[in-house]
Structures are given as C-alpha cells and as structure tokens.
C-alpha beads as a LAMMPS data file, in Angstrom:
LAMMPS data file: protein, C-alpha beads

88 atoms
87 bonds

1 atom types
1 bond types

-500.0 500.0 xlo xhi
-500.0 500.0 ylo yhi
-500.0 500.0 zlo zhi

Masses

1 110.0

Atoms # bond

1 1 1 0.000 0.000 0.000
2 1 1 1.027 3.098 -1.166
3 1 1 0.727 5.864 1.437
4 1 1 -0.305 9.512 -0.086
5 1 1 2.094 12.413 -0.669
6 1 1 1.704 15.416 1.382
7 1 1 3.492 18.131 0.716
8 1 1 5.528 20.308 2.970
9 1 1 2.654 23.505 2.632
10 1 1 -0.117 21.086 3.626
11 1 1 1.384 19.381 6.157
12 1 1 2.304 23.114 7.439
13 1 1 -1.308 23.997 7.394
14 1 1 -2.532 20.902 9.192
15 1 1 -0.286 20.462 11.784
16 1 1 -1.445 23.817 12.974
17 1 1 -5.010 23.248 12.297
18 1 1 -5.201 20.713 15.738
19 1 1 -4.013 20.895 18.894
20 1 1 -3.059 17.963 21.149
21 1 1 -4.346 18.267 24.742
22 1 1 -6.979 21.463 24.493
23 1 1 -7.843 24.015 21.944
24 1 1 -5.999 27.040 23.511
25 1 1 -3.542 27.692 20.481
26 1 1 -5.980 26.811 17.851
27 1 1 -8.528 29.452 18.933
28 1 1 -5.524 32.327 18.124
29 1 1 -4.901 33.610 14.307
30 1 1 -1.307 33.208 14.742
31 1 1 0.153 30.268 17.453
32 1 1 2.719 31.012 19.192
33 1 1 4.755 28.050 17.709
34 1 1 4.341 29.671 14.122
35 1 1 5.502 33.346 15.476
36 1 1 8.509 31.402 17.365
37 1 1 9.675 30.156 14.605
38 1 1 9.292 32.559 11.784
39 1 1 11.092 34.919 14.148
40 1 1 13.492 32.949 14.717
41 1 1 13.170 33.085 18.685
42 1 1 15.528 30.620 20.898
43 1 1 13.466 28.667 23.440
44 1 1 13.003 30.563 26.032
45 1 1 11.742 33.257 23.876
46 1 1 9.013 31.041 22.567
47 1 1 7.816 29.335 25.937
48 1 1 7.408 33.072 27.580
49 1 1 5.379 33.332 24.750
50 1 1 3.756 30.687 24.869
51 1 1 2.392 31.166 28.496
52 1 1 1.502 34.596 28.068
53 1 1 -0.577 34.602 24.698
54 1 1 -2.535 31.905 26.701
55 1 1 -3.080 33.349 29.827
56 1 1 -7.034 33.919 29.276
57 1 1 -7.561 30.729 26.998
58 1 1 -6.688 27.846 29.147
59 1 1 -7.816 28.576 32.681
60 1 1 -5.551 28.958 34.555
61 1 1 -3.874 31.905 34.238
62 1 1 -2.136 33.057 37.211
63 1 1 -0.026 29.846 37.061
64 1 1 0.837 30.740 33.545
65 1 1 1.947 34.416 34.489
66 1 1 4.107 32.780 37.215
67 1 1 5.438 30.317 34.490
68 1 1 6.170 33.381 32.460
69 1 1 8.049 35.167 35.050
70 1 1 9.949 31.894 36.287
71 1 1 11.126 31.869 32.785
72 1 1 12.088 35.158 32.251
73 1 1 14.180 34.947 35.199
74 1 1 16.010 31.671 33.964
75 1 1 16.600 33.637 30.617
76 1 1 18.020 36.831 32.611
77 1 1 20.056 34.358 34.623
78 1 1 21.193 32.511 31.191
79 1 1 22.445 36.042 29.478
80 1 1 24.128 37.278 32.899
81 1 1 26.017 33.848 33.263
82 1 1 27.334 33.985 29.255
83 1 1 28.083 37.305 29.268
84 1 1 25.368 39.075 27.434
85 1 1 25.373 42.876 27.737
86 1 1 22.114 44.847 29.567
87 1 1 22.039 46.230 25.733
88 1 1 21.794 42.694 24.533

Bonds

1 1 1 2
2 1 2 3
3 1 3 4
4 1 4 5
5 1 5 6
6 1 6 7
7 1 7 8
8 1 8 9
9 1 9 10
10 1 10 11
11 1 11 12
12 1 12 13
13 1 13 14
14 1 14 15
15 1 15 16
16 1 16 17
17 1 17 18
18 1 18 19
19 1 19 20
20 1 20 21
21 1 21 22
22 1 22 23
23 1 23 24
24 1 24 25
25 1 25 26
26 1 26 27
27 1 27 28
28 1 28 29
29 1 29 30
30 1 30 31
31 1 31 32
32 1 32 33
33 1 33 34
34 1 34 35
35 1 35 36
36 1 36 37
37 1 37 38
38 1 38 39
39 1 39 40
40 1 40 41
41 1 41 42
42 1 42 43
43 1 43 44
44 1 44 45
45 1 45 46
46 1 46 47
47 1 47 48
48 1 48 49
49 1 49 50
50 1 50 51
51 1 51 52
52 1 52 53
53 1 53 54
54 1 54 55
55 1 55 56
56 1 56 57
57 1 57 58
58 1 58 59
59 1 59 60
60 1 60 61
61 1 61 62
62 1 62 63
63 1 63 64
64 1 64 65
65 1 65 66
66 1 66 67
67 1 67 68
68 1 68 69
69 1 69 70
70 1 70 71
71 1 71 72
72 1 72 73
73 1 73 74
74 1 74 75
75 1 75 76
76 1 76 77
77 1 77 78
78 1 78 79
79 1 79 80
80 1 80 81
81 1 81 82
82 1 82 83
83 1 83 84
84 1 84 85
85 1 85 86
86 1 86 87
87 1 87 88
C-alpha cells in the first residue's frame, strides 16, 4: 500500500489546524509556535510566549503568568552567566 504524498505547505497547514491536549492555540490567528519560529526566537523566547498569549484561553492563568516570570528569570540568569550585555 502506497501511502499519499503530502506536501511540505499542507502538512504546514494541518499540523497547525489541531491541537493535542486542548484548543488554547488553535482558537488564536497566529500560534505562538508559528511566530517562534518565523522569528526565529531561541526557546526561552518562545515558551514566555507561549504562556503569556494563553493566559485567558486555558484557565488557569495566574499559574501561567508565574510560568512566564519563572522563565524570564532563567533567561536573565542565562544572558548574565554567558556574558550578554544589559544592551543585549
């Protein structure tokens, strides 16, 4: 059995038209997985985010705000430790 070609566009366009777990990303014009990466954002970039543009969709949103802070604070931590400057 011959399984059908997909090409790279589609499978773009599906694989951002679902969501596993909830429908918190799906519900927003642009996920934060497609703005990560067409900006080219490292990863803690893209999970601050992540936890902020979902704040109000997912329920609870304090503990995302504290996730978003925690990681902000990691990624301050990161740039002091390898000698980023405050410019930076």
């Amino acid at each position: 059995m011959t399984k059908p070609k997909v090409s790279y566009a589609d499978f773009k366009a599906m694989s951002f038209n679902f969501q596993v777990g909830g429908d918190h990303y799906t519900q927003m014009k642009i996920q934060p997985m497609q703005f990560s990466m067409a900006n080219n954002l490292n990863a803690m970039q893209h999970t601050i985010i992540k936890y902020v543009t979902r704040v109000d969709l997912k329920g609870n949103g304090d503990e995302d705000i504290d996730k978003a802070i925690h990681t902000l604070q990691l990624w301050k931590q990161w740039r002091k430790e390898h000698g980023h400057k405050k410019s930076d």
